[in-house]
C-alpha positions as CSV (number, residue, x, y, z in Angstrom):
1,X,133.8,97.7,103.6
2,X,130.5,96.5,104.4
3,X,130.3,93.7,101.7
4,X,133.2,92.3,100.2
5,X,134.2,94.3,97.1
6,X,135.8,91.6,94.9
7,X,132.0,90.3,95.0
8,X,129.9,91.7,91.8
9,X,126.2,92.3,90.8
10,X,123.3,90.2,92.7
11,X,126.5,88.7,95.0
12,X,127.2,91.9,96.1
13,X,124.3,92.9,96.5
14,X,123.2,89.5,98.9
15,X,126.2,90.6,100.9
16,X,125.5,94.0,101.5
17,X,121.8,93.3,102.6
18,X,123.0,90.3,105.1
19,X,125.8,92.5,106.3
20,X,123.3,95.4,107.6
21,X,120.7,92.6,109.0
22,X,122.2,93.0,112.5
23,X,122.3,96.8,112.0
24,X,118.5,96.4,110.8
25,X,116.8,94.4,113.2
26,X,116.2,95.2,116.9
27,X,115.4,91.7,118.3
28,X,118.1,89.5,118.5
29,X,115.6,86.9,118.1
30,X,113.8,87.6,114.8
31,X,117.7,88.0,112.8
32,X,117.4,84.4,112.0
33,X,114.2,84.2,110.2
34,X,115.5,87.9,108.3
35,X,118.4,86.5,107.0
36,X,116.5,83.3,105.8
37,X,114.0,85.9,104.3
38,X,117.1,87.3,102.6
39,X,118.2,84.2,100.8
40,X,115.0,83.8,98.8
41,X,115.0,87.2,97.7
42,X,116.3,87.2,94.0
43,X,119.0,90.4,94.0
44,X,119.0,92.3,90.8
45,X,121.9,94.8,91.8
46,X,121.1,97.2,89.0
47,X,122.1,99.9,91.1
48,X,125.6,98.8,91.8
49,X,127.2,99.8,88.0
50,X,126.2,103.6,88.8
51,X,126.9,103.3,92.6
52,X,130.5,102.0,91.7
53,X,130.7,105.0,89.4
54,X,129.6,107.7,91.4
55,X,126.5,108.2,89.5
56,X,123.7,106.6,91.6
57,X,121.3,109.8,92.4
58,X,120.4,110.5,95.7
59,X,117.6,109.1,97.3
60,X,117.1,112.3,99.3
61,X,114.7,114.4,98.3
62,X,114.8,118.4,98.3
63,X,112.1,118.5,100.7
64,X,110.3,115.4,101.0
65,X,107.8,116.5,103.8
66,X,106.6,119.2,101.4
67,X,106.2,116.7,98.7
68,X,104.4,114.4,101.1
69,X,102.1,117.5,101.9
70,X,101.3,118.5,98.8
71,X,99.9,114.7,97.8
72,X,97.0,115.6,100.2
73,X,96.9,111.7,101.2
74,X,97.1,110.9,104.9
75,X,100.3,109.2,105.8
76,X,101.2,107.1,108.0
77,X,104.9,107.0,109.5
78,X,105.5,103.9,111.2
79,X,108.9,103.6,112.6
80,X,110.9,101.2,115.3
81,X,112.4,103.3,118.1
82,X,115.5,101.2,117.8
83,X,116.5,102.2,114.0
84,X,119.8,102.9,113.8
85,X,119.7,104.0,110.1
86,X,116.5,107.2,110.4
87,X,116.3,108.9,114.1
88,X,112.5,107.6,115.3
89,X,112.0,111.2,116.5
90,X,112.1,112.5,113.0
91,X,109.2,110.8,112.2
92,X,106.9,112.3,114.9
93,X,108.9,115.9,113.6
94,X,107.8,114.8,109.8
95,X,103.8,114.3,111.5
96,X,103.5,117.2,113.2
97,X,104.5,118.9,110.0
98,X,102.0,116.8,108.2
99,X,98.4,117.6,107.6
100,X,96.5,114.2,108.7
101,X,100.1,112.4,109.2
102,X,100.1,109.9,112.0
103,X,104.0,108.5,113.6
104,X,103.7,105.3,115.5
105,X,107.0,104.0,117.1
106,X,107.2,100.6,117.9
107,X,109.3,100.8,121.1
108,X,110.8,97.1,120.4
109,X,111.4,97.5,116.6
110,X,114.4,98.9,114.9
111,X,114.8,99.5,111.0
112,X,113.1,96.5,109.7
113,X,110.4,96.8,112.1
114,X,107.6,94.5,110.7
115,X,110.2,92.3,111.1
116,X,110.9,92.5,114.9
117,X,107.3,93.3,116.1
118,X,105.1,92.4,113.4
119,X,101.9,92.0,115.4
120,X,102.5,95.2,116.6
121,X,103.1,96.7,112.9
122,X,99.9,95.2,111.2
123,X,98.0,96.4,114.3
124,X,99.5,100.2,113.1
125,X,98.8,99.6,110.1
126,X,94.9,98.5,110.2
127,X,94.4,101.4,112.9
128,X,94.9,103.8,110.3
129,X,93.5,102.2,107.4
130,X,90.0,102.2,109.3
């Protein structure tokens, strides 16, 4: 298992986010200040009672590039080439589908990618807000 299951709520949940950070972050470089980001974050682990049980809904939606469509708000995908969680070519699928939509990939960047090439991120990220 990913985290250790005798571990409960927020303990769990601390795990389970530290255990992925290699799986999250491209540059081998930048997993150190992650996982100190990681201890300060206060873990609720609300989601782990229905998750246990089976219950958790999923976070996929029917069709979420219709949905993002029909909000008529430009969008920007901004993705790290390296994710090994969400293909980077499925954002540039999801913009071409996308009225107004914009992908970026950030060549060095996997799934946390503000956090290996954060320069690069804001720079995405102003770009389209101008």
């Amino acid at each position: 298992m990913w985290a250790d299951p005798t571990l409960s709520g927020p303990a769990f949940a601390r795990a389970a986010a530290s255990a992925g950070a290699p799986a999250n972050v491209w540059r081998a470089a930048a997993l150190p200040g992650y996982l100190d980001r990681l201890a300060a974050v206060r873990f609720s682990a609300e989601w782990l009672g229905p998750w246990r049980a089976g219950k958790l809904p999923s976070p996929r939606l029917p069709d979420p590039v219709a949905q993002l469509a029909a909000t008529g708000l430009p969008v920007l995908l901004l993705h790290g080439r390296q994710d090994m969680v969400f293909p980077a070519a499925l954002a540039g699928q999801a913009a071409a589908l996308l009225p107004g939509a914009r992908a970026v990939v950030l060549e060095e960047a996997g799934h946390m990618a503000h956090v290996d090439s954060p320069t690069e991120w804001l720079a995405a990220v102003r770009d389209f807000l101008s």
